[in-house]
ZADO-1210 file (C-alpha; in nm, 4 decimals, padded with zeros to 6 digits):
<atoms>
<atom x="-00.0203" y="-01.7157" z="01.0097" code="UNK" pos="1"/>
<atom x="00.0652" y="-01.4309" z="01.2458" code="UNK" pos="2"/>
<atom x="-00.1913" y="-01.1609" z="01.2774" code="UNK" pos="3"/>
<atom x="-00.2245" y="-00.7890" z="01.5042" code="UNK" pos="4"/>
<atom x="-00.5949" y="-00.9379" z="01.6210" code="UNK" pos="5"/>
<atom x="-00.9117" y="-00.7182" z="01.7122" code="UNK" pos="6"/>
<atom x="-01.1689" y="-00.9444" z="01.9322" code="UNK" pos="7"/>
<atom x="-01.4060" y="-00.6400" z="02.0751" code="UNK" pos="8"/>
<atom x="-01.4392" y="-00.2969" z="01.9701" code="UNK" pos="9"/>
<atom x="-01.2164" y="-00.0775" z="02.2156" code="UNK" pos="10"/>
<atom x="-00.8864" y="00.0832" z="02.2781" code="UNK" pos="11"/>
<atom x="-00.5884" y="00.0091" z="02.0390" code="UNK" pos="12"/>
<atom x="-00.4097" y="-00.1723" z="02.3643" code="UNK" pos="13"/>
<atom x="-00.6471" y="-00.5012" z="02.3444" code="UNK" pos="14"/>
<atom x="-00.4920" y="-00.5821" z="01.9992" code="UNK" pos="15"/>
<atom x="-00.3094" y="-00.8874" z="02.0313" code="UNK" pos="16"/>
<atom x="-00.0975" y="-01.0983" z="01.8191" code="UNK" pos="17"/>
<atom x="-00.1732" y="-01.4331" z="01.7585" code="UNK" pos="18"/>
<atom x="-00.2025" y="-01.7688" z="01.5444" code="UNK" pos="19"/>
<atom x="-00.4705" y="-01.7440" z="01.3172" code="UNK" pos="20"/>
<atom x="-00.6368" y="-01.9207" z="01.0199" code="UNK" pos="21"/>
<atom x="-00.5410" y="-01.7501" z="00.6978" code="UNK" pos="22"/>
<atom x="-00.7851" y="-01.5687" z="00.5034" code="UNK" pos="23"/>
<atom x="-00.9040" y="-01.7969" z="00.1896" code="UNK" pos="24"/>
<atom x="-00.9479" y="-01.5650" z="-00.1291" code="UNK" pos="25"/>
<atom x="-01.2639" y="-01.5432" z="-00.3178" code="UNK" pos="26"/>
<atom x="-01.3416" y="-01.5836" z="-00.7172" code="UNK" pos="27"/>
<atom x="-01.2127" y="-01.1969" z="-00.7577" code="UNK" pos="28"/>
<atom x="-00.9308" y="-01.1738" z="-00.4511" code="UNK" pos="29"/>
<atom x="-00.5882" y="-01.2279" z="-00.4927" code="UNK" pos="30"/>
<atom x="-00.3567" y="-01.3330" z="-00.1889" code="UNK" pos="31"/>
<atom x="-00.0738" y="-01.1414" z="-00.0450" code="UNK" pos="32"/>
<atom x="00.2157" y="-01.2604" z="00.1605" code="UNK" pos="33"/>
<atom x="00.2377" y="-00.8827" z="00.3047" code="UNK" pos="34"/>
<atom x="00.6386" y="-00.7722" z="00.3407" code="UNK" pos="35"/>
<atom x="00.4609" y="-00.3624" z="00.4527" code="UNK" pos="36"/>
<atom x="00.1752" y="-00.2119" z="00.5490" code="UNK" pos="37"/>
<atom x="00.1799" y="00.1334" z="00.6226" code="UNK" pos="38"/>
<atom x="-00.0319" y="00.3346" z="00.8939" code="UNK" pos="39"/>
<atom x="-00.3507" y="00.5150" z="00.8951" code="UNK" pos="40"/>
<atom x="-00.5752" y="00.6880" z="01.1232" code="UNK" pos="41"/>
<atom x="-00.8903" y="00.4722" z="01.0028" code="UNK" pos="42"/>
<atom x="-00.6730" y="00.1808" z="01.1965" code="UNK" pos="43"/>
<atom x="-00.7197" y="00.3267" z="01.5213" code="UNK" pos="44"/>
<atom x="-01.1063" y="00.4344" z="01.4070" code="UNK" pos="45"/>
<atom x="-01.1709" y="00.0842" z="01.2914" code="UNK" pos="46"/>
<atom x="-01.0703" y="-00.0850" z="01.6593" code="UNK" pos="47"/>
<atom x="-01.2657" y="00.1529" z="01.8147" code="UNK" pos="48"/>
<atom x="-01.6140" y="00.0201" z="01.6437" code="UNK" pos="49"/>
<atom x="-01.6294" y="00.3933" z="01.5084" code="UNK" pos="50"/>
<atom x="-01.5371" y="00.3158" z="01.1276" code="UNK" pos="51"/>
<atom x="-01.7661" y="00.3196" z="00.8313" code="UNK" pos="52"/>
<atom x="-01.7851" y="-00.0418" z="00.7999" code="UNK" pos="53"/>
<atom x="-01.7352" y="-00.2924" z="01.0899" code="UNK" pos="54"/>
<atom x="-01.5549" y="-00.6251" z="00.9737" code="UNK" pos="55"/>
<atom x="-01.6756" y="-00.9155" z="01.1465" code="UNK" pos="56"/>
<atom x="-01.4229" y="-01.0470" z="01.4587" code="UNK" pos="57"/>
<atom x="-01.1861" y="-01.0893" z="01.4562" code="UNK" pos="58"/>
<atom x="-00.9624" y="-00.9256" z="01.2377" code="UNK" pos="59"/>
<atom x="-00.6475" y="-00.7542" z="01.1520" code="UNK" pos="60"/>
<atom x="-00.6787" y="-00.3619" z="01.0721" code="UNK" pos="61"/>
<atom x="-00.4485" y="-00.2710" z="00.8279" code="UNK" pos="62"/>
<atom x="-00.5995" y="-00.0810" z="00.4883" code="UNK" pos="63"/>
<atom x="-00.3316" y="-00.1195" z="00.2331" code="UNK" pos="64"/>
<atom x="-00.0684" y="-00.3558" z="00.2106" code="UNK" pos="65"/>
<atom x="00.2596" y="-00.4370" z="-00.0139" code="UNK" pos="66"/>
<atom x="00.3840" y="-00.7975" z="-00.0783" code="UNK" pos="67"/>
<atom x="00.3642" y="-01.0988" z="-00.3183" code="UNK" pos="68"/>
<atom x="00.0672" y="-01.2994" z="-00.4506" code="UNK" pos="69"/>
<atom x="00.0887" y="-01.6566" z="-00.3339" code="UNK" pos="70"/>
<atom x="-00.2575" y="-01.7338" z="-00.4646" code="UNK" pos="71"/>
<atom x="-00.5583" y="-01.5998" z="-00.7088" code="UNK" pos="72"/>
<atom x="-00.8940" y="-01.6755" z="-00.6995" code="UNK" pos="73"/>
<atom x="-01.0793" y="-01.8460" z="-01.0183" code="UNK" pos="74"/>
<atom x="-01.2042" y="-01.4933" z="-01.1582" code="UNK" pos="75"/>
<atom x="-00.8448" y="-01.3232" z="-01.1402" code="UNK" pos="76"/>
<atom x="-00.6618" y="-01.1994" z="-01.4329" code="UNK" pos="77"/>
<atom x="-00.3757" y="-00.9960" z="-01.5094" code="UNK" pos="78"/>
<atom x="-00.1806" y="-01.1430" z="-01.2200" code="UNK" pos="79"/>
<atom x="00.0307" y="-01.4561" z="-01.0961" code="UNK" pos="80"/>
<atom x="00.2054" y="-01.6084" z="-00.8342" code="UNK" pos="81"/>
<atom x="00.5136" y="-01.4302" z="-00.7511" code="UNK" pos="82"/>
<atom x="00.4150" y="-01.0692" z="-00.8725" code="UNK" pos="83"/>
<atom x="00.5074" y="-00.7599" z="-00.6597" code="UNK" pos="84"/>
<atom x="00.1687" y="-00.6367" z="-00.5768" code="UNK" pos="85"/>
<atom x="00.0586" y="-00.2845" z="-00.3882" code="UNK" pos="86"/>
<atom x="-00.2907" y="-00.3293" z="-00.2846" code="UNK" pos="87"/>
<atom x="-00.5611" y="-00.1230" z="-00.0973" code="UNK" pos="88"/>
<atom x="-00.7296" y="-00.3527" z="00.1894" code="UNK" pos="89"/>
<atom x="-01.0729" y="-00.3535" z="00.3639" code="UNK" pos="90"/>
<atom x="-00.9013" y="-00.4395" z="00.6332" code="UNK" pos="91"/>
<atom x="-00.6120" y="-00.7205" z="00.7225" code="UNK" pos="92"/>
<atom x="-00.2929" y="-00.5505" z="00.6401" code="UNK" pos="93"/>
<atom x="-00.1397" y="-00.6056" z="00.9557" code="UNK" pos="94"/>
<atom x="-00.0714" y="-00.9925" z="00.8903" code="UNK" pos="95"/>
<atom x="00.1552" y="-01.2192" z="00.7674" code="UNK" pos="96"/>
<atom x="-00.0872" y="-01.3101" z="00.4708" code="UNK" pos="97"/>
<atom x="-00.3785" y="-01.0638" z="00.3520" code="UNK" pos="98"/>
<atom x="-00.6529" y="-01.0697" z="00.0377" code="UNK" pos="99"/>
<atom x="-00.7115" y="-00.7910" z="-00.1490" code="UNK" pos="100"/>
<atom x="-00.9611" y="-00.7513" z="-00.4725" code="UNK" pos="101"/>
<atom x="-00.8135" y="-00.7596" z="-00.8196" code="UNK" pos="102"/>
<atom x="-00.9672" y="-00.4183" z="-00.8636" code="UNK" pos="103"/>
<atom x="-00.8008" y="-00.2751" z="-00.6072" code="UNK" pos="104"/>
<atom x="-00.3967" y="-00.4056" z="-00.6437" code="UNK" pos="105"/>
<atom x="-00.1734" y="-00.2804" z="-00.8755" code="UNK" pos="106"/>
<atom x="00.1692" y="-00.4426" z="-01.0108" code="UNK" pos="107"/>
<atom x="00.4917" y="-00.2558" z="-00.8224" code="UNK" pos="108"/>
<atom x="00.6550" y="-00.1254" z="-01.0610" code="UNK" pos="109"/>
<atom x="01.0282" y="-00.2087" z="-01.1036" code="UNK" pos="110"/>
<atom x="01.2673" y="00.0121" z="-00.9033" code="UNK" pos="111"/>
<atom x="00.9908" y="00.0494" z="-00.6730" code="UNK" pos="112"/>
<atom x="01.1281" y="-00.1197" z="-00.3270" code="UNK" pos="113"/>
<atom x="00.8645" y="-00.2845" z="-00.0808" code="UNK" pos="114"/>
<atom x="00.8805" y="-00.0224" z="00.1561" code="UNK" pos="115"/>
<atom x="00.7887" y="00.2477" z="-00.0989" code="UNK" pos="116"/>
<atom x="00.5171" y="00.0329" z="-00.2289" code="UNK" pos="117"/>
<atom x="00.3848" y="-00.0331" z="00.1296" code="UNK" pos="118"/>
<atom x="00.3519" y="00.3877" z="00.1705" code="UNK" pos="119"/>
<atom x="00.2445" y="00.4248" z="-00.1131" code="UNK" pos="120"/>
<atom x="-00.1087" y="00.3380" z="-00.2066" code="UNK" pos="121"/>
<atom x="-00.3699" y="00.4795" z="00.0649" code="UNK" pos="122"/>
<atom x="-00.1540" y="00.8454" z="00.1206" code="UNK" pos="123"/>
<atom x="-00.0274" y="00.9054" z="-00.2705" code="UNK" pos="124"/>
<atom x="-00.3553" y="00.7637" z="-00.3923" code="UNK" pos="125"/>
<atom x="-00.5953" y="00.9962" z="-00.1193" code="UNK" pos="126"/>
<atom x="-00.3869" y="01.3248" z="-00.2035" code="UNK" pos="127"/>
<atom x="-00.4661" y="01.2798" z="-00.6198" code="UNK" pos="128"/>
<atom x="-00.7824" y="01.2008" z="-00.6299" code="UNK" pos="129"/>
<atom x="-00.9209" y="01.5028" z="-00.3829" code="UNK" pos="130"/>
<atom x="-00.6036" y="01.7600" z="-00.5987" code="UNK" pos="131"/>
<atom x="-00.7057" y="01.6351" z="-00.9773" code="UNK" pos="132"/>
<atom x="-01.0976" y="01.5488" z="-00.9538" code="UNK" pos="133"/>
<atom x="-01.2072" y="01.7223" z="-00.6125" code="UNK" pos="134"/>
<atom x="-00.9752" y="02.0500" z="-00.6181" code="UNK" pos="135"/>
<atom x="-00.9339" y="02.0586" z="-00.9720" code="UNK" pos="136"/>
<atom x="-00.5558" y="02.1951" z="-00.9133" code="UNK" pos="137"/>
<atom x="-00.4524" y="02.3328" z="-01.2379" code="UNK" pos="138"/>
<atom x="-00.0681" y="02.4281" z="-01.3287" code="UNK" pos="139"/>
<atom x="-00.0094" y="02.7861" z="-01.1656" code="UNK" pos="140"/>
<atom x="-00.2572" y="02.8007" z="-00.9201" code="UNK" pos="141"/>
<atom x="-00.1413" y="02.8132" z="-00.5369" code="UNK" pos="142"/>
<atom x="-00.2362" y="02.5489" z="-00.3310" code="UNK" pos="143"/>
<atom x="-00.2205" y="02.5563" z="00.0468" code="UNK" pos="144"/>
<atom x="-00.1483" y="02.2297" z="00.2458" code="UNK" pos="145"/>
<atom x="-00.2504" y="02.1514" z="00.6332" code="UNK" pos="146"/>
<atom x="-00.0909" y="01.9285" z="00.8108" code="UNK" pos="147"/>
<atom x="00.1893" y="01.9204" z="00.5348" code="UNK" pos="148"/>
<atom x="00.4479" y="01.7080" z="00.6811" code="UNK" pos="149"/>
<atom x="00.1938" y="01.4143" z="00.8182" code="UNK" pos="150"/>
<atom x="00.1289" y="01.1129" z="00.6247" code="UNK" pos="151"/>
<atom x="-00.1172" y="01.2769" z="00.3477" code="UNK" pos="152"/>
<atom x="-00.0454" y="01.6175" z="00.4001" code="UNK" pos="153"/>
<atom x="00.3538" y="01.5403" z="00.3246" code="UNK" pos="154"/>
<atom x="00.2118" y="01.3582" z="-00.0181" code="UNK" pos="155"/>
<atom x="00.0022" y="01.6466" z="-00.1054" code="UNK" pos="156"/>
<atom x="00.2602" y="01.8882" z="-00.1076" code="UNK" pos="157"/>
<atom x="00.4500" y="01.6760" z="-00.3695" code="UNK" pos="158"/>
<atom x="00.1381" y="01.5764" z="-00.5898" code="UNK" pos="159"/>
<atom x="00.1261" y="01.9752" z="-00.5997" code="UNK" pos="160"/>
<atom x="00.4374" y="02.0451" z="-00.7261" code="UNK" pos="161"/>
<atom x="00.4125" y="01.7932" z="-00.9879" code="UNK" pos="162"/>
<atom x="00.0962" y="01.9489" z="-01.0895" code="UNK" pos="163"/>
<atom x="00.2934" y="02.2666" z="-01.1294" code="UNK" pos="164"/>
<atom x="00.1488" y="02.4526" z="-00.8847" code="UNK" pos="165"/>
<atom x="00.2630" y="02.7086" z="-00.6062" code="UNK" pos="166"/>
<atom x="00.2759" y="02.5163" z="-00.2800" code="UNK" pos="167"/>
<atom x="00.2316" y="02.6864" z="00.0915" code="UNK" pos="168"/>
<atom x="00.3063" y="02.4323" z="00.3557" code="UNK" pos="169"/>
<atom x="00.1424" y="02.4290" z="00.7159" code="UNK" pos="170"/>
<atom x="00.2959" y="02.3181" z="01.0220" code="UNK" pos="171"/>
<atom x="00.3128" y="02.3070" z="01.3710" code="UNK" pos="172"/>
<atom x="00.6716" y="02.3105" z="01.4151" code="UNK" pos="173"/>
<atom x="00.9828" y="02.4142" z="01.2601" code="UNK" pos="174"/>
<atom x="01.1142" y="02.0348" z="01.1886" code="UNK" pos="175"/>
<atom x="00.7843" y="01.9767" z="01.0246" code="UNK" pos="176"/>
<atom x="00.8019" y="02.2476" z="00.7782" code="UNK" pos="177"/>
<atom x="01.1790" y="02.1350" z="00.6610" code="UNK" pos="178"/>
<atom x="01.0576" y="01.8616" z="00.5740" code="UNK" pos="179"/>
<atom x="00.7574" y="01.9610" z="00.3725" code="UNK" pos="180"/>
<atom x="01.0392" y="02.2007" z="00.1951" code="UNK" pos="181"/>
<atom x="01.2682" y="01.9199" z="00.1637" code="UNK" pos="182"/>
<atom x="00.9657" y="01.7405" z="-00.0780" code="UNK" pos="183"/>
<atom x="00.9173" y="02.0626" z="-00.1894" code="UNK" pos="184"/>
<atom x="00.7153" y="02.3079" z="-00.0794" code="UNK" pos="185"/>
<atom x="00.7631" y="02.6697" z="-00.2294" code="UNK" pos="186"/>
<atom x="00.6608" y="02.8492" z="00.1506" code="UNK" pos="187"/>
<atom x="00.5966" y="02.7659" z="00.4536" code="UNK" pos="188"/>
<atom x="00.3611" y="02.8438" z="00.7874" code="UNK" pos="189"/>
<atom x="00.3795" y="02.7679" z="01.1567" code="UNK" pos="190"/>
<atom x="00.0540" y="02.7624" z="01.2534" code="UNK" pos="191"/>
<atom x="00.1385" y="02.6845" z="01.6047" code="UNK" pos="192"/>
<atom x="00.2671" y="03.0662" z="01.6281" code="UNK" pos="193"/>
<atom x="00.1918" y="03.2389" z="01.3019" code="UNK" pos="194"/>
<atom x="-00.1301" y="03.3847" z="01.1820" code="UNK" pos="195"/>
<atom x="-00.2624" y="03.1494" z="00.9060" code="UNK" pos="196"/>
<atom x="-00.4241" y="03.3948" z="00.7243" code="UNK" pos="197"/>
<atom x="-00.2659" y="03.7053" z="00.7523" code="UNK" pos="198"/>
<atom x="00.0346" y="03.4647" z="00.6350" code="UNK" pos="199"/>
<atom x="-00.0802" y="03.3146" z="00.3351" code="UNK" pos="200"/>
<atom x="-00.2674" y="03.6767" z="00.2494" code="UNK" pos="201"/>
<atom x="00.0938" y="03.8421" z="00.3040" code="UNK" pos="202"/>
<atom x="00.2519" y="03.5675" z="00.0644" code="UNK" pos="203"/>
<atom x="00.0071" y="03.6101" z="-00.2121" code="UNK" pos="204"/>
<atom x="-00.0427" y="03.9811" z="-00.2190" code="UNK" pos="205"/>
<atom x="-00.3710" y="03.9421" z="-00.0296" code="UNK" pos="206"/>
<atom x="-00.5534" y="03.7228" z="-00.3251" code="UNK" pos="207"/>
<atom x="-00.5766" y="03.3994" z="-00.1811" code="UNK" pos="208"/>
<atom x="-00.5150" y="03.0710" z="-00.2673" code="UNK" pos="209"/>
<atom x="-00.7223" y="02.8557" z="-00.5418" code="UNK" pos="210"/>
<atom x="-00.7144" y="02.5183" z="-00.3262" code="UNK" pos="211"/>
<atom x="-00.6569" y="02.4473" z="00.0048" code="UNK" pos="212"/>
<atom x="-00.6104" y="02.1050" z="00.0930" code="UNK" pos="213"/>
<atom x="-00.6924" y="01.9937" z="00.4910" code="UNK" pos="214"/>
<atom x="-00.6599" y="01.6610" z="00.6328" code="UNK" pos="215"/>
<atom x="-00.6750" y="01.8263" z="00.9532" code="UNK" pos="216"/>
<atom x="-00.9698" y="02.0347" z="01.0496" code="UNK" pos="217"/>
<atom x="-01.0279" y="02.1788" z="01.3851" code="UNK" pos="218"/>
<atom x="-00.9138" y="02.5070" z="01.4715" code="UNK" pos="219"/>
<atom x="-00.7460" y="02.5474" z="01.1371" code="UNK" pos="220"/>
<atom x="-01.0281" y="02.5274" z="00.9201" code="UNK" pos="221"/>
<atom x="-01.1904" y="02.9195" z="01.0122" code="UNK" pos="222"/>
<atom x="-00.8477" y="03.0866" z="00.9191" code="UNK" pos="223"/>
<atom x="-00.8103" y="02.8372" z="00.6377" code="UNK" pos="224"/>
<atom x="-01.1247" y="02.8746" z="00.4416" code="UNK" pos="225"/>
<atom x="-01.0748" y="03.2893" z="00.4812" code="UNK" pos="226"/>
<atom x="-00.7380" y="03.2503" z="00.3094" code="UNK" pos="227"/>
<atom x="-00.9499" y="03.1129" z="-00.0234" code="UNK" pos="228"/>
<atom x="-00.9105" y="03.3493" z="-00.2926" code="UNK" pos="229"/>
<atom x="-01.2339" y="03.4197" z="-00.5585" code="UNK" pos="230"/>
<atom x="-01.3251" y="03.0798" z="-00.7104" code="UNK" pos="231"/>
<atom x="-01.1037" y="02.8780" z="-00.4554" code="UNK" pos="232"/>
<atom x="-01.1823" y="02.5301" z="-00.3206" code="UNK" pos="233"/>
<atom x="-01.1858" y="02.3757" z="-00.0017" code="UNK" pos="234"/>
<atom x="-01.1575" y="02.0080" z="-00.0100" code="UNK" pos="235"/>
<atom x="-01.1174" y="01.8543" z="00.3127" code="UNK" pos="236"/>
<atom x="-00.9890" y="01.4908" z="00.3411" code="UNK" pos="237"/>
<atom x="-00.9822" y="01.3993" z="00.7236" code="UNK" pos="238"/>
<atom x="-01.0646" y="01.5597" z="01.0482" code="UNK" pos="239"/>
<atom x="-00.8172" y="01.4398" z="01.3377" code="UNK" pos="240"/>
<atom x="-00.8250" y="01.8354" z="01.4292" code="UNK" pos="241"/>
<atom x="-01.1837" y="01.7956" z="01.4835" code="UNK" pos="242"/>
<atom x="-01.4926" y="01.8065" z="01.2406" code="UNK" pos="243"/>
<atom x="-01.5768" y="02.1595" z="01.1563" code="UNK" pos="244"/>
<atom x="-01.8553" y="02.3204" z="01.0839" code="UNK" pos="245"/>
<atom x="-01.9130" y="02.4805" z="00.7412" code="UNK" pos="246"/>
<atom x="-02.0347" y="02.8054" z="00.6789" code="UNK" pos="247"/>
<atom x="-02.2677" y="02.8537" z="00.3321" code="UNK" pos="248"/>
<atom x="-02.2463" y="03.2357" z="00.3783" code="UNK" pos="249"/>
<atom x="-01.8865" y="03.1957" z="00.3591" code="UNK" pos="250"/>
<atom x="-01.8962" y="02.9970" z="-00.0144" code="UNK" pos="251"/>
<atom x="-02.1499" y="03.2386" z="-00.1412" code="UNK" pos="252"/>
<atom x="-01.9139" y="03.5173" z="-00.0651" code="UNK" pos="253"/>
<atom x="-01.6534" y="03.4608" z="-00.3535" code="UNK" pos="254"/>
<atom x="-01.7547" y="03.1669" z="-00.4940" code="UNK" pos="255"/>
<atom x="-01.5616" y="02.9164" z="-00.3069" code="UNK" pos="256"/>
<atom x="-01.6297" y="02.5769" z="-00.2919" code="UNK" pos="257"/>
<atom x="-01.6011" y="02.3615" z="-00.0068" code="UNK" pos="258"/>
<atom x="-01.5915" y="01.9839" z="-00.0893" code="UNK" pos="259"/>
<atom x="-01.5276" y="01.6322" z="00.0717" code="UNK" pos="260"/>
<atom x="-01.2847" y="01.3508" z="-00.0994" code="UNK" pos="261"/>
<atom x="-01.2715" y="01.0137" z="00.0223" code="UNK" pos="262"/>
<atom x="-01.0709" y="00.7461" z="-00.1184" code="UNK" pos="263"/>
<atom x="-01.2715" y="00.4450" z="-00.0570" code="UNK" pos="264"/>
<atom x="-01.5780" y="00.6017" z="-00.2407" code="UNK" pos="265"/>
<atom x="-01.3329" y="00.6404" z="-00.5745" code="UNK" pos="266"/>
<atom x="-01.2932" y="00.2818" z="-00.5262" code="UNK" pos="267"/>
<atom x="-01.6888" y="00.1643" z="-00.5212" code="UNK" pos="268"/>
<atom x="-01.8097" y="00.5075" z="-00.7581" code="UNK" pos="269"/>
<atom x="-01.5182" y="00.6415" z="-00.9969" code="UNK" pos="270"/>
<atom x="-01.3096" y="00.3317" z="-01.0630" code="UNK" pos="271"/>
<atom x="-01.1689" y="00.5149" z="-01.3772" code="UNK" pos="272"/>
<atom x="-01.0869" y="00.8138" z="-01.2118" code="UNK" pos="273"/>
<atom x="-00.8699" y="00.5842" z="-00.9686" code="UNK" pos="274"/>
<atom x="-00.7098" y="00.4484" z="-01.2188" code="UNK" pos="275"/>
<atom x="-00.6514" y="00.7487" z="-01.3647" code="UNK" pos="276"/>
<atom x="-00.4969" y="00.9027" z="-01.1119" code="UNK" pos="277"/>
<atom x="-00.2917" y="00.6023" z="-01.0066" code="UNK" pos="278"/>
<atom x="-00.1456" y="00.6098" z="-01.3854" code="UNK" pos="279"/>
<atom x="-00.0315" y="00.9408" z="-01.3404" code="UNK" pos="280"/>
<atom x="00.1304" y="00.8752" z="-00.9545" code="UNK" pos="281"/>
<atom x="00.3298" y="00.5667" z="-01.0982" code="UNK" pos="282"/>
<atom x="00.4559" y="00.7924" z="-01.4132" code="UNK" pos="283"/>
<atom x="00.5853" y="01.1027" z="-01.1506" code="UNK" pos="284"/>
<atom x="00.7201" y="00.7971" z="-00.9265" code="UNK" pos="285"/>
<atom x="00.9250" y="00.6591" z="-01.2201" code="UNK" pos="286"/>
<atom x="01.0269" y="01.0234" z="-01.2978" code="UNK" pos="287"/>
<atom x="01.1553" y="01.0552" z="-00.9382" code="UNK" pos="288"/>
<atom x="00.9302" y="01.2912" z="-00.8338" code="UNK" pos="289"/>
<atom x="00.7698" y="01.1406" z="-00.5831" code="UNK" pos="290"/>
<atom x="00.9603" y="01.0371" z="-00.2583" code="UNK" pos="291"/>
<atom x="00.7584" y="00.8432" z="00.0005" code="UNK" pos="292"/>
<atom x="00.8706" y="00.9294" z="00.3319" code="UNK" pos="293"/>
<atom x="00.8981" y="00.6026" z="00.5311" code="UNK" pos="294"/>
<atom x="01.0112" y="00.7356" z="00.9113" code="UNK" pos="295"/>
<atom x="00.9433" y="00.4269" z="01.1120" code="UNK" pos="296"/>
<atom x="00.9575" y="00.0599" z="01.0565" code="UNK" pos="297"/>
<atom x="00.8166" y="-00.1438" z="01.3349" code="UNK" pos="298"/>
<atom x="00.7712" y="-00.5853" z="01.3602" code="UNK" pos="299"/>
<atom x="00.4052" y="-00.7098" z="01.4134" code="UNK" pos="300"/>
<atom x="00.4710" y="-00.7446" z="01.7524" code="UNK" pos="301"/>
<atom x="00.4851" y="-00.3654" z="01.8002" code="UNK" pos="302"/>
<atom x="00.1733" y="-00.2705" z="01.5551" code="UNK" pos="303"/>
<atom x="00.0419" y="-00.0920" z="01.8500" code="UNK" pos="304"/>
<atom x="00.2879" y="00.0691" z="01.9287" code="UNK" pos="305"/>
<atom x="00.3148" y="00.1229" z="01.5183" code="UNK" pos="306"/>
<atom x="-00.0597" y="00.2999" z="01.5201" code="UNK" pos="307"/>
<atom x="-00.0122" y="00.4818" z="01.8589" code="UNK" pos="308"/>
<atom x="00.3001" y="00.6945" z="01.7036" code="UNK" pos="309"/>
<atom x="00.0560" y="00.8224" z="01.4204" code="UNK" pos="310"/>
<atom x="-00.2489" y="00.8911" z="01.6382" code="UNK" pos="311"/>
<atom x="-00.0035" y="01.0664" z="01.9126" code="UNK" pos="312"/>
<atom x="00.1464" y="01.3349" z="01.6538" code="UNK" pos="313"/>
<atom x="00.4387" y="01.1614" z="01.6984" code="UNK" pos="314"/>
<atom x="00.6307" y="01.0300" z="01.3843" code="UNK" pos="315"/>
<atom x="00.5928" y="01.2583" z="01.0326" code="UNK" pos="316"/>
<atom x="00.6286" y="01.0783" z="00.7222" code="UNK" pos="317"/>
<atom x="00.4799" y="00.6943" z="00.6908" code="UNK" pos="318"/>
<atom x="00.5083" y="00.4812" z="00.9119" code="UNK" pos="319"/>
<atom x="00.5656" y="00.0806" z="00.8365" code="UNK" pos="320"/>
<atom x="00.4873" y="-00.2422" z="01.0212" code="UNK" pos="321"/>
<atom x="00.6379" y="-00.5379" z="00.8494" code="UNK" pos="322"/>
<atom x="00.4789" y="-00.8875" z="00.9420" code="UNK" pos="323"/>
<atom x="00.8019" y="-01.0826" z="00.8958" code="UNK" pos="324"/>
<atom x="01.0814" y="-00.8227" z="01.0406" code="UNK" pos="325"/>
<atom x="01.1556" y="-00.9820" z="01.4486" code="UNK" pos="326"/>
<atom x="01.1922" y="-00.7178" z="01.7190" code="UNK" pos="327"/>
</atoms>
């Protein structure tokens, strides 16, 4: 099969494509011929050597992954050959065949297309799980969203809204926030020349909001965490802004809570909370109201080129590479 290949930890640009040896699934895996896999920030991480876990060279990086099952291991049940399946990868995505644990793929439902189901798992499945069991977003409460029109931030914004809350997009530019309205944000803030918080003070009558949800960090995180009203939460979900430091003086102050969500740790720790939260995202999917953003679809080939766009600030929306789509 053709693979994006990592030999040596480094810069995105040693990545090659090649001929490889297709992975053989164990007892509990189930084989994918991959048709999408979207984007993430961890991709870049993982070539770098920098990721949590370090799979053994080489390999593919790619973290989720859409397609059909061509084969099941001896344990598998629940699935057979030919089933659309969206899965969530350790790594391999970014390859014409990938394995994935039966714990961890999920039938596509019908009237879901591949490249939906290819966007879908790591961003829609991130934003729930920090909104329902780390934020604790509740129907009327106003919830504040960083980086609003990237990858996570964009799904965020609509996981929100079908929570019934009050949503306040962030931005850094004008085309950004139109598109965070567009999936239906109630207001919106340019952060790149408006004051966060006097902002989000000004559009809630100076009380604050009760979650703020940052997959960004950096700079925005002081003016963020200030904008918390009594009792809010902070739940931070990424840090390409930079890590920030957190103040306790600040939590103690009104209460707030600051926390951190991480998919992957739902997988090995709250399987039923997942679950749970992936039941929900299919239902609001089939009710139409969720709309994965899919802004780019690049070939193998150009999976560099495919993670460089994210890491660069320079796509909103997902972004697809599809093993078997030629230049």
């Amino acid at each position: 099969m053709r693979a994006l290949i990592c030999r040596e930890w480094g810069d995105l640009d040693q990545l090659e494509l090649a001929e490889v040896e297709p992975p053989v699934p164990s007892a509990t895996q189930i084989l994918i011929d991959v048709e999408a896999t979207a984007v993430n920030y961890a991709d870049a991480i993982m070539v770098a050597g920098n990721y949590q876990t370090k799979p053994p060279f080489p390999f593919a990086p790619g973290l989720e992954a859409a397609g059909t099952v061509v084969a099941c291991g001896s344990e598998v049940g629940g699935f057979q050959l030919g089933d659309r399946v969206m899965a969530l990868l350790n790594y391999g995505g970014m390859a014409e065949l990938a394995v994935a644990e039966q714990a961890d793929t999920w039938i596509v439902p019908p009237g879901m297309n591949f490249f939906d189901a290819g966007a879908f798992p790591i961003a829609y499945f991130s934003s729930d799980v920090a909104l329902r069991w780390q934020g604790h977003l509740e129907s009327g409460e106003t919830l504040l969203v960083l980086g609003a029109a990237g990858g996570v931030g964009l799904t965020a914004v609509e996981i929100g809204k079908a929570f019934g809350a009050r949503v306040i997009a962030c931005a850094s530019t004008k085309e950004k926030l139109d598109v965070a309205r567009e999936h239906g944000a109630d207001e919106t803030i340019d952060y790149s020349h408006e004051d966060l918080k006097a902002r989000v003070m000004a559009l809630t009558n100076d009380r604050g909001v009760d979650v703020c949800f940052d997959p960004v960090g950096g700079a925005l995180f002081d003016p963020a965490l200030s904008s918390l009203a009594w009792g809010g939460r902070y739940v931070h979900v990424g840090f390409v802004g930079g890590v920030p430091k957190i103040p306790a003086n600040r939590l103690l102050v009104k209460n707030r809570t600051a926390s951190g969500s991480a998919l992957r740790y739902f997988r090995w720790y709250a399987p039923d909370k997942l679950q749970s939260s992936v039941a929900s995202l299919l239902q609001w999917y089939a009710e139409g109201r969720l709309r994965p953003l899919v802004t780019h679809t690049l070939p193998l080939e150009r999976g560099v080129e495919a993670i460089q766009l994210l890491t660069k600030r320079r796509a909103h929306g997902r972004i697809l590479v599809l093993p078997h789509k030629t230049t």
